[in-house]
KEMAR-83242 format. One record per atom (N, C-alpha, C): residue number from 1; atom name; x, y, z. Coordinates in pm, 1 decimal. Example, Ala and Ser with C-alpha at 12.3 -4.5 7.8 and 13.67 -1.06 7.14 Angstrom:
residues 2
<rec drenza="1" padren="N" east="1319.0" north="-569.0" up="780.0"/>
<rec drenza="1" padren="CA" east="1230.0" north="-450.0" up="780.0"/>
<rec drenza="1" padren="C" east="1320.0" north="-330.0" up="780.0"/>
<rec drenza="2" padren="N" east="1285.0" north="-225.0" up="708.0"/>
<rec drenza="2" padren="CA" east="1367.0" north="-106.0" up="714.0"/>
<rec drenza="2" padren="C" east="1290.0" north="3.0" up="787.0"/>
//
This chain:
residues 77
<rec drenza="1" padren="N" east="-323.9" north="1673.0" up="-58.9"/>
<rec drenza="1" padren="CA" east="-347.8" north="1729.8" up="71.9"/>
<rec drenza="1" padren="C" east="-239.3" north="1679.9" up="167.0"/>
<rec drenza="2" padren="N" east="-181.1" north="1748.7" up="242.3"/>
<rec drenza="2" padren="CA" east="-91.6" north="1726.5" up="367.3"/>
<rec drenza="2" padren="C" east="-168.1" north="1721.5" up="496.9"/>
<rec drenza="3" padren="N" east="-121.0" north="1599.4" up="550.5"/>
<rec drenza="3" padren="CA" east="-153.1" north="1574.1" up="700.4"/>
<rec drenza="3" padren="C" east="-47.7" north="1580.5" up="778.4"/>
<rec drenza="4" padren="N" east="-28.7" north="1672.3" up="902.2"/>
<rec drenza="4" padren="CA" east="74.9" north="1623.9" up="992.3"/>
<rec drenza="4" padren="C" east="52.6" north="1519.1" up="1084.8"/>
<rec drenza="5" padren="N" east="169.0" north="1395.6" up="1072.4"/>
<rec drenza="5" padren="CA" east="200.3" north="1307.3" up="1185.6"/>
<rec drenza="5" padren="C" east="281.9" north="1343.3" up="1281.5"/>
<rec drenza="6" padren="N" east="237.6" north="1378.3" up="1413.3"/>
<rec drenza="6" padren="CA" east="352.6" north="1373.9" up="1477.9"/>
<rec drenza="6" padren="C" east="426.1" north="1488.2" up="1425.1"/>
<rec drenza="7" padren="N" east="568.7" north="1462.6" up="1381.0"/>
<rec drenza="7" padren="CA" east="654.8" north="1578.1" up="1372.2"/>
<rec drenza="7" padren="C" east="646.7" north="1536.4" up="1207.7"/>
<rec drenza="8" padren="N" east="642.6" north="1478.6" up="1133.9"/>
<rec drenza="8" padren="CA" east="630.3" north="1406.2" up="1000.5"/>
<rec drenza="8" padren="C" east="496.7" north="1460.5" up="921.0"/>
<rec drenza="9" padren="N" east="533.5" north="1534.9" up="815.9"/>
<rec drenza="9" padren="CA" east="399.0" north="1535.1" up="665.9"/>
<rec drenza="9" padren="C" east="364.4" north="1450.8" up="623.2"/>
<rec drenza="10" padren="N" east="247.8" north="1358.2" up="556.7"/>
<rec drenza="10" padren="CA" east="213.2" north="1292.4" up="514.5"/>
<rec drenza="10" padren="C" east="113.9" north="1360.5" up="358.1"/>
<rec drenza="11" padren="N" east="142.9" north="1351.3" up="259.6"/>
<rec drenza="11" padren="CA" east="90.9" north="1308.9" up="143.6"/>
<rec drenza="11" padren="C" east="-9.7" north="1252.3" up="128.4"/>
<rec drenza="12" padren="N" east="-164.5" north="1245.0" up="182.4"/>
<rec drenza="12" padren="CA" east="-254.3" north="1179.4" up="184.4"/>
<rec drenza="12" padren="C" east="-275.5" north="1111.9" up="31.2"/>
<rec drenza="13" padren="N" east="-283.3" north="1216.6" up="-80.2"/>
<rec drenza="13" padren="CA" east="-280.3" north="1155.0" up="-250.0"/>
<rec drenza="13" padren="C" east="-197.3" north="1038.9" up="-271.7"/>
<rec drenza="14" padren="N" east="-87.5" north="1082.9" up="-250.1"/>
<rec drenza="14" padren="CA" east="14.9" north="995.3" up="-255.6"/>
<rec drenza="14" padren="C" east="-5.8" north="854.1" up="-249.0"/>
<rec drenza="15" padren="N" east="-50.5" north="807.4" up="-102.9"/>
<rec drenza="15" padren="CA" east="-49.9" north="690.1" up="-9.7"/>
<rec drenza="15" padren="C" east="-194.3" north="646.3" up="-83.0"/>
<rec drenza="16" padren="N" east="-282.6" north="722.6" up="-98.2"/>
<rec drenza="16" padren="CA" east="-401.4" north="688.8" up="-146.9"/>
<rec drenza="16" padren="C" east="-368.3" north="652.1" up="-258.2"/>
<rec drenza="17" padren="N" east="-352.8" north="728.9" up="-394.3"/>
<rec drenza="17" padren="CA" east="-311.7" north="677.4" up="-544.8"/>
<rec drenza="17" padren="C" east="-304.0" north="544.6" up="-531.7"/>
<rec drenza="18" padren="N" east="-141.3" north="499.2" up="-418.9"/>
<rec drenza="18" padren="CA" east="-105.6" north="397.0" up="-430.0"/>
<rec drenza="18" padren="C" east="-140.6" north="282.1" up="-386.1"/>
<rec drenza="19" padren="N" east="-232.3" north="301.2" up="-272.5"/>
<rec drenza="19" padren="CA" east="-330.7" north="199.5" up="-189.3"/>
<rec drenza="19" padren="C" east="-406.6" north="175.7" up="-328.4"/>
<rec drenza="20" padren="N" east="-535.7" north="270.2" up="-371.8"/>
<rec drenza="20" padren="CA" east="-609.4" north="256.5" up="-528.3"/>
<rec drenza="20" padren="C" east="-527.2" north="159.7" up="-622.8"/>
<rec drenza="21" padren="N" east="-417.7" north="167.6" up="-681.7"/>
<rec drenza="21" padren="CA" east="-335.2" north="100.6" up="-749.3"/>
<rec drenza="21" padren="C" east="-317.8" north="-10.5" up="-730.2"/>
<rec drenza="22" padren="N" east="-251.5" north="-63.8" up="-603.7"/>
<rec drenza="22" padren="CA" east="-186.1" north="-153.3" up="-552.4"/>
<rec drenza="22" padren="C" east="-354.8" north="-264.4" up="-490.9"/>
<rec drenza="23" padren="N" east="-438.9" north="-203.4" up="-434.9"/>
<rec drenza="23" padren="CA" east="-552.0" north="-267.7" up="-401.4"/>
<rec drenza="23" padren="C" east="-627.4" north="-333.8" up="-509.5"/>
<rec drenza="24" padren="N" east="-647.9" north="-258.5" up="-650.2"/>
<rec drenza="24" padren="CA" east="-717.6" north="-283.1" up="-753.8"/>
<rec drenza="24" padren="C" east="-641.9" north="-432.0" up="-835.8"/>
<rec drenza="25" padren="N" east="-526.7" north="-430.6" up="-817.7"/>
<rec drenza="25" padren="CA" east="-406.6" north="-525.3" up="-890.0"/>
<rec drenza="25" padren="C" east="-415.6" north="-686.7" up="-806.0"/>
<rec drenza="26" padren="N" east="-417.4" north="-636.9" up="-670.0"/>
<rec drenza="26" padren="CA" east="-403.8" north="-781.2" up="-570.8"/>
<rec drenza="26" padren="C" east="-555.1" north="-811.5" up="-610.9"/>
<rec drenza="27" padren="N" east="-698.2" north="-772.2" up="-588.7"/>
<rec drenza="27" padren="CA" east="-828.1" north="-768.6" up="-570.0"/>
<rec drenza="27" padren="C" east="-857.3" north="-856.7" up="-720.6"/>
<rec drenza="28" padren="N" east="-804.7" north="-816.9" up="-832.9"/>
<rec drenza="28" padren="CA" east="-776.6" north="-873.8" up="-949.4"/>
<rec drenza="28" padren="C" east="-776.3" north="-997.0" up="-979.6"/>
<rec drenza="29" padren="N" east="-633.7" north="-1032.0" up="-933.3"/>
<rec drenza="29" padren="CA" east="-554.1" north="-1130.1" up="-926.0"/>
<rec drenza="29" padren="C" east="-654.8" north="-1247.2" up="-804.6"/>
<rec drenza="30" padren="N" east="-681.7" north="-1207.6" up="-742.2"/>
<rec drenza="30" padren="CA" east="-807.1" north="-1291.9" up="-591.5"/>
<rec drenza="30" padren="C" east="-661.7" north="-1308.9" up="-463.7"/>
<rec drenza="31" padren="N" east="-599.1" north="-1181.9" up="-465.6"/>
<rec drenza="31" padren="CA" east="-483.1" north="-1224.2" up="-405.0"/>
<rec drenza="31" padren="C" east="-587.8" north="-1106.8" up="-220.7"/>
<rec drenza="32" padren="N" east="-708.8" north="-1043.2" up="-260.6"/>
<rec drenza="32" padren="CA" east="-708.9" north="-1008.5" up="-145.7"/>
<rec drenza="32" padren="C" east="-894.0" north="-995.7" up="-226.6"/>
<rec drenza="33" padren="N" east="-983.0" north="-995.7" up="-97.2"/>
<rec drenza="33" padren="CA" east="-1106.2" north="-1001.7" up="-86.9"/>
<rec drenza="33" padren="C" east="-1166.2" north="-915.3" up="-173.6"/>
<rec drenza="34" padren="N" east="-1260.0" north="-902.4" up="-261.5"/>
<rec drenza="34" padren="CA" east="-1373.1" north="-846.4" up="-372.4"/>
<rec drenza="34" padren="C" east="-1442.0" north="-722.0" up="-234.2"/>
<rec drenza="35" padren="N" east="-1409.7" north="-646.5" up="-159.4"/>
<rec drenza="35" padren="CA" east="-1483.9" north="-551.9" up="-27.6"/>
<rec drenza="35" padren="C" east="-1471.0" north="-429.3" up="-61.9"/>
<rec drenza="36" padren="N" east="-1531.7" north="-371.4" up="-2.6"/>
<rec drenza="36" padren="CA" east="-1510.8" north="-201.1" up="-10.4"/>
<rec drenza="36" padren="C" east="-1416.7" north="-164.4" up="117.6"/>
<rec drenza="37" padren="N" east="-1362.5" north="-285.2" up="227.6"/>
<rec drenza="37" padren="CA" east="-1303.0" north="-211.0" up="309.3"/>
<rec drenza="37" padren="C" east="-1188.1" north="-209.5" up="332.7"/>
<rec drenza="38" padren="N" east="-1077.7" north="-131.9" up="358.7"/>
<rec drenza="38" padren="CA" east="-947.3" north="-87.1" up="364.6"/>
<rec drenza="38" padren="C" east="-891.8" north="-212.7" up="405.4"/>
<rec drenza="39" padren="N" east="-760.3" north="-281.9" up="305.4"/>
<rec drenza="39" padren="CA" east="-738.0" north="-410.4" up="338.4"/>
<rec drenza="39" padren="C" east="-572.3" north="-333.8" up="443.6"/>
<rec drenza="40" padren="N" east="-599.2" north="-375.6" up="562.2"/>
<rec drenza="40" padren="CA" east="-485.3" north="-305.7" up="649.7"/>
<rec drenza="40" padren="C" east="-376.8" north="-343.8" up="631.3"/>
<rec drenza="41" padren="N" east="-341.1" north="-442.2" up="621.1"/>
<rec drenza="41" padren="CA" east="-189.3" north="-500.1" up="573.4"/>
<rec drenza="41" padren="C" east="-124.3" north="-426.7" up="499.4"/>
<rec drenza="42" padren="N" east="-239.1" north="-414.1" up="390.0"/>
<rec drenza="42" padren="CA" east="-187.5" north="-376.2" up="190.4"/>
<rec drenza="42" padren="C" east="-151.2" north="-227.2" up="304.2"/>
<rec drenza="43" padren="N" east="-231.0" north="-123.4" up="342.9"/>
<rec drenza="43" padren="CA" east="-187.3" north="-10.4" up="366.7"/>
<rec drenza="43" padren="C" east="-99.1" north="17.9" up="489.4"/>
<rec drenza="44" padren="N" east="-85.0" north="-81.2" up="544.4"/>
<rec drenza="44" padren="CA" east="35.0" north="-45.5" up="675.9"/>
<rec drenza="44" padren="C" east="206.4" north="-50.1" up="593.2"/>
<rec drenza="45" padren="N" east="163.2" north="-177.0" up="456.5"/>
<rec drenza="45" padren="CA" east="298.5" north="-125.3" up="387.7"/>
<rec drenza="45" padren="C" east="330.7" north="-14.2" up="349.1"/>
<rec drenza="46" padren="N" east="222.9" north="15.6" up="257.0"/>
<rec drenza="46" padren="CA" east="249.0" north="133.1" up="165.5"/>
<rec drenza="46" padren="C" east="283.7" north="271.5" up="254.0"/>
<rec drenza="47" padren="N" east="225.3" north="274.9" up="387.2"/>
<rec drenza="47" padren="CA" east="256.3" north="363.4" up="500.8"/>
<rec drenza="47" padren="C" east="424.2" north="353.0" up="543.6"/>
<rec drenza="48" padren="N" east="480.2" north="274.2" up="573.1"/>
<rec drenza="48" padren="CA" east="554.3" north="233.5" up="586.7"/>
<rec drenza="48" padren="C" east="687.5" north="247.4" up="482.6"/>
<rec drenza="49" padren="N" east="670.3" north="195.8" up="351.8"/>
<rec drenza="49" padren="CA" east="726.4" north="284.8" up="233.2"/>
<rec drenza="49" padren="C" east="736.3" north="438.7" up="224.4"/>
<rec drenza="50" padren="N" east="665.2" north="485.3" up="233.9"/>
<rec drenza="50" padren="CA" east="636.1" north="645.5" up="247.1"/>
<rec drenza="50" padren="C" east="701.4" north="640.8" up="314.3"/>
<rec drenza="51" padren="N" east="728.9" north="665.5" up="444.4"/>
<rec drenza="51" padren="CA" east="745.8" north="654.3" up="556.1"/>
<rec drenza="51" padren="C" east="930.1" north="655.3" up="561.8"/>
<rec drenza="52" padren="N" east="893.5" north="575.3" up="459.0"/>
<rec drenza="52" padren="CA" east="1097.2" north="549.6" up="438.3"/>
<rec drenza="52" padren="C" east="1154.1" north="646.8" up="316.1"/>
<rec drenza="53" padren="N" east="1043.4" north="719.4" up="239.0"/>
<rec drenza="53" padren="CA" east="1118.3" north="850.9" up="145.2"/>
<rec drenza="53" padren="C" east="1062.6" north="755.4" up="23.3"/>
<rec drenza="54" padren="N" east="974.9" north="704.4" up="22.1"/>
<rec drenza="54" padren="CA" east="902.3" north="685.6" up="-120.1"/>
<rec drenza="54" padren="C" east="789.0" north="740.5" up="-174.7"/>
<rec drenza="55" padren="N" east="828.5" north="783.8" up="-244.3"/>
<rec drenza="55" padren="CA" east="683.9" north="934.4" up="-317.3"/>
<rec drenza="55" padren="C" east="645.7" north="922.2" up="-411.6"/>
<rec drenza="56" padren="N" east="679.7" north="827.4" up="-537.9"/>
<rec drenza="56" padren="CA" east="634.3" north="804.5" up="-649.4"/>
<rec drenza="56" padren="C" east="550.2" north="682.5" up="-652.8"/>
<rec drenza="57" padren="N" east="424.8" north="736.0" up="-671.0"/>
<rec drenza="57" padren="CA" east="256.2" north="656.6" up="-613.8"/>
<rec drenza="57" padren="C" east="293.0" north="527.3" up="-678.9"/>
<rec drenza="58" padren="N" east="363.9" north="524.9" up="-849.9"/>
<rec drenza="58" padren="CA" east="352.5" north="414.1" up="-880.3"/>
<rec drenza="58" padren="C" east="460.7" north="300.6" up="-862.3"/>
<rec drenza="59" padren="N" east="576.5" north="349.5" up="-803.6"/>
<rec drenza="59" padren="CA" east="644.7" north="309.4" up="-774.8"/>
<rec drenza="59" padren="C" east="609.5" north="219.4" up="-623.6"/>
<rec drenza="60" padren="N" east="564.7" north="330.8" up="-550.2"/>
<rec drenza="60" padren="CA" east="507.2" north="276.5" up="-428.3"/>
<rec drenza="60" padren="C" east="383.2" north="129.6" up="-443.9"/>
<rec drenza="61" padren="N" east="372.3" north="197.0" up="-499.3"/>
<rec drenza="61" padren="CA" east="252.5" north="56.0" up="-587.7"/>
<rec drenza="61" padren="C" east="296.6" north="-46.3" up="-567.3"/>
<rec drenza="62" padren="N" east="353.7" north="-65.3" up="-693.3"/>
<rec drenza="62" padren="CA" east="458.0" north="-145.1" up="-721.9"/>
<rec drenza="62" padren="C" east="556.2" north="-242.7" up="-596.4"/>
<rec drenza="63" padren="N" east="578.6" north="-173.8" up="-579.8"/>
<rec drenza="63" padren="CA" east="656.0" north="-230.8" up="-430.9"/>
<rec drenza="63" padren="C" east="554.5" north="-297.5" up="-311.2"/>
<rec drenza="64" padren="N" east="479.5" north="-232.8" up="-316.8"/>
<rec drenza="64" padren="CA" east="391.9" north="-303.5" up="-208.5"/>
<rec drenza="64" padren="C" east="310.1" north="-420.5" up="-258.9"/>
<rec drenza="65" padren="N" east="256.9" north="-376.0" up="-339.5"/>
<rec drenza="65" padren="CA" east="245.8" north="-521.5" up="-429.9"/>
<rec drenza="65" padren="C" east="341.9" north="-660.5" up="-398.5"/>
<rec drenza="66" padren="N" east="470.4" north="-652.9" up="-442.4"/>
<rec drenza="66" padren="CA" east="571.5" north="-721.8" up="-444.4"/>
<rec drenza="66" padren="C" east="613.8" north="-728.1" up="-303.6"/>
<rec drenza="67" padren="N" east="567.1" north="-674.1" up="-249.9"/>
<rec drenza="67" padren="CA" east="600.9" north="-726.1" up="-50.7"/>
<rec drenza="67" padren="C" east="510.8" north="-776.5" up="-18.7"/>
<rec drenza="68" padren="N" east="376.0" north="-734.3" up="-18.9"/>
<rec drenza="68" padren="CA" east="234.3" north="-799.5" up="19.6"/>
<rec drenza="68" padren="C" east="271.2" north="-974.3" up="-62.4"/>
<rec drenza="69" padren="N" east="272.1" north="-972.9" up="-155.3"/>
<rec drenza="69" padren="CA" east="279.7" north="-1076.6" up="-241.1"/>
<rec drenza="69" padren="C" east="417.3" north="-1202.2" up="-181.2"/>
<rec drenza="70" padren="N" east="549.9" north="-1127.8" up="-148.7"/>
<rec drenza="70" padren="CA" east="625.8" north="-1199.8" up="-118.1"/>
<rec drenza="70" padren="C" east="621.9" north="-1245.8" up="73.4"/>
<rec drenza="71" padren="N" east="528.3" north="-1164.5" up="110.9"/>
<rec drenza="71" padren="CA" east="432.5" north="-1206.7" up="266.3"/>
<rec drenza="71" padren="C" east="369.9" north="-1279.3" up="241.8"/>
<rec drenza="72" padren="N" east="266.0" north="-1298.0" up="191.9"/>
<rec drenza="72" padren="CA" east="168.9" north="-1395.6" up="209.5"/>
<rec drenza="72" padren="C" east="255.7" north="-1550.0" up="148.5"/>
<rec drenza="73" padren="N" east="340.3" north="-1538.1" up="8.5"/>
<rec drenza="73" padren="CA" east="405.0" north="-1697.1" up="-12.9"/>
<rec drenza="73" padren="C" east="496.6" north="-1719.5" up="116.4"/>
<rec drenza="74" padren="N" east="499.9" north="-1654.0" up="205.1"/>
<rec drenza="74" padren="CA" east="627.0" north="-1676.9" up="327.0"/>
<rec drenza="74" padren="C" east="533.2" north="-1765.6" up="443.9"/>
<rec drenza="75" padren="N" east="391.2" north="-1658.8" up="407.2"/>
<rec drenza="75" padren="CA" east="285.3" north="-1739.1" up="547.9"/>
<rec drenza="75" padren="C" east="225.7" north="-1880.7" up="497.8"/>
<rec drenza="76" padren="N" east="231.2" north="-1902.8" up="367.1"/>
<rec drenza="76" padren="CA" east="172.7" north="-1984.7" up="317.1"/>
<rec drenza="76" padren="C" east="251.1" north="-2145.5" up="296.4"/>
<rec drenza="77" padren="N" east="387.9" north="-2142.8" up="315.7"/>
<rec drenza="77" padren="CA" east="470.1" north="-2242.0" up="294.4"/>
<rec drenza="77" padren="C" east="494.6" north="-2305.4" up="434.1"/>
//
């Protein structure tokens, strides 16, 4: 499904797939809370990726993963 932002399309599947993906992997790991509710961080990246011309859900995944992950060892030291 397409949403317009502003002057910008958005990919709702897309961002979702990869939130699903990327949420299920950290939640796993105990790298983010066992909840049913939208962890905002994890999805302001993955928004943000998109955002910059990334469209492949698992790729996007992937990446946010590995940013979320390399954020929190930055807040943590």
């Amino acid at each position: 499904m397409l949403v317009e932002r502003g002057l910008q399309v958005m990919n709702v599947e897309v961002v979702g797939d990869a939130y699903a993906i990327a949420s299920n992997y950290l939640r796993r790991t105990g790298a983010i809370p066992e909840t049913y509710l939208t962890h905002d961080r994890l999805l302001e990246i993955i928004v943000q990726m998109f955002d910059r011309g990334e469209v492949n859900r698992i790729r996007l995944a992937n990446k946010a993963i590995a940013s979320f992950e390399a954020s929190r060892l930055a807040t943590d030291v």
